[in-house]
C-alpha positions as semicolon CSV with decimal commas, in nm:
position;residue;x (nm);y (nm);z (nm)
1;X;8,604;9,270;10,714
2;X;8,888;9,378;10,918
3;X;8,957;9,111;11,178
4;X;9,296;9,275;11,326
5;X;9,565;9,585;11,307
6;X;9,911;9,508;11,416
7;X;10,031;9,848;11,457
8;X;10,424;9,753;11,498
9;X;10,738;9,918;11,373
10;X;10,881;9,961;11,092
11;X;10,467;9,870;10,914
12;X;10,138;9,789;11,000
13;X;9,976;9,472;10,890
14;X;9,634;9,465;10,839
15;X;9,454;9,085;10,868
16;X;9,087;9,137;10,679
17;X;8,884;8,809;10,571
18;X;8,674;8,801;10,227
19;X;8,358;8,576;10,186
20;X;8,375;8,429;9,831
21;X;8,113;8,207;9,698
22;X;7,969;7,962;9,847
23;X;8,042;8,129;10,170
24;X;8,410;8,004;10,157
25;X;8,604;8,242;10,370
26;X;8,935;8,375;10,295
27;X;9,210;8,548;10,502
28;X;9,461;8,822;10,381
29;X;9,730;8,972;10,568
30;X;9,835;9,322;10,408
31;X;10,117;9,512;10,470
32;X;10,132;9,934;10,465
33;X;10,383;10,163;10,516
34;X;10,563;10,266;10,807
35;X;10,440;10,389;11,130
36;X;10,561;10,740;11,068
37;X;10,436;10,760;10,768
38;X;10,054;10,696;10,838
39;X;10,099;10,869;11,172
40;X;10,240;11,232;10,941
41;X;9,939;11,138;10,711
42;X;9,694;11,177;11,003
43;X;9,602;10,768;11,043
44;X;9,678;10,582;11,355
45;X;9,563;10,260;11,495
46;X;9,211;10,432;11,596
47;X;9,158;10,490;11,243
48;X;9,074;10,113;11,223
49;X;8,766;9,963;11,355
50;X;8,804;9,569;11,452
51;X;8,504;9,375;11,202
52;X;8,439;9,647;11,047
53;X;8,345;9,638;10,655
54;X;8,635;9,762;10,415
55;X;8,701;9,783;10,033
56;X;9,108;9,666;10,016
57;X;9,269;9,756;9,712
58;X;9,647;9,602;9,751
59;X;9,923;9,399;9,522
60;X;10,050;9,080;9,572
61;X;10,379;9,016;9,697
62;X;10,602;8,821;9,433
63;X;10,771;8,621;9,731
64;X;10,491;8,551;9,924
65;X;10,110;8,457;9,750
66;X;9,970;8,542;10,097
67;X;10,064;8,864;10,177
68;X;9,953;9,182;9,995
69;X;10,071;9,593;10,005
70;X;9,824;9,789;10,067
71;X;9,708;10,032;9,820
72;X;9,411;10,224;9,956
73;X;9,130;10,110;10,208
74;X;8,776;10,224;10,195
75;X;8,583;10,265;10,496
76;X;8,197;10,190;10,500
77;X;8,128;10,555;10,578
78;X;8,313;10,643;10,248
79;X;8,653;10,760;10,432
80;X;8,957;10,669;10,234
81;X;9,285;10,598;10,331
82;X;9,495;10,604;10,044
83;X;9,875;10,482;10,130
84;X;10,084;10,327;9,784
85;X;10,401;10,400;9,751
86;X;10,334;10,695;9,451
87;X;10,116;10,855;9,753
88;X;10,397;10,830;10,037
89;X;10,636;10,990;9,774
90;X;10,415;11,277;9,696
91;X;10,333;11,330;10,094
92;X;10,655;11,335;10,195
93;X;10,814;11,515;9,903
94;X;10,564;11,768;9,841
């Protein structure tokens, strides 16, 4: 579930929280690309609904086990934002 967008220059960061079992709750704070970037791509900060449920596909940072890069977000009405790096390069160089 998303729980907050920080839509801030140069990225966004996305904060979503996971129930695991036993209804332990985790947090995740995941990075995307820059502003321009999702803005040329057609997302901005209305694209994101506050607790609403998402499917987060993202790596791990190497420096930092808490923070993730976003790979692609799935809405619950089947929208999907798609934003990895082999993505931006394609956008922007196509």
């Amino acid at each position: 579930m998303l729980t907050k967008v920080e839509w801030s220059n140069p990225h966004v960061f996305l904060h979503a929280e996971a129930t695991g079992d036993g209804g332990r709750v985790t947090t995740y704070l995941i990075e995307t690309q820059a502003t321009g970037f999702l803005r040329r791509a057609g997302i901005s900060k209305n694209s994101f609904t506050i607790g609403e449920m998402v499917t987060i596909r993202a790596w791990r940072a190497k420096h930092d086990k808490d923070l993730f890069s976003l790979h692609d977000i799935v809405f619950a009405d089947g929208r999907k934002i798609e934003v990895s790096p082999d993505f931006a390069a394609k956008r922007i160089f196509q």
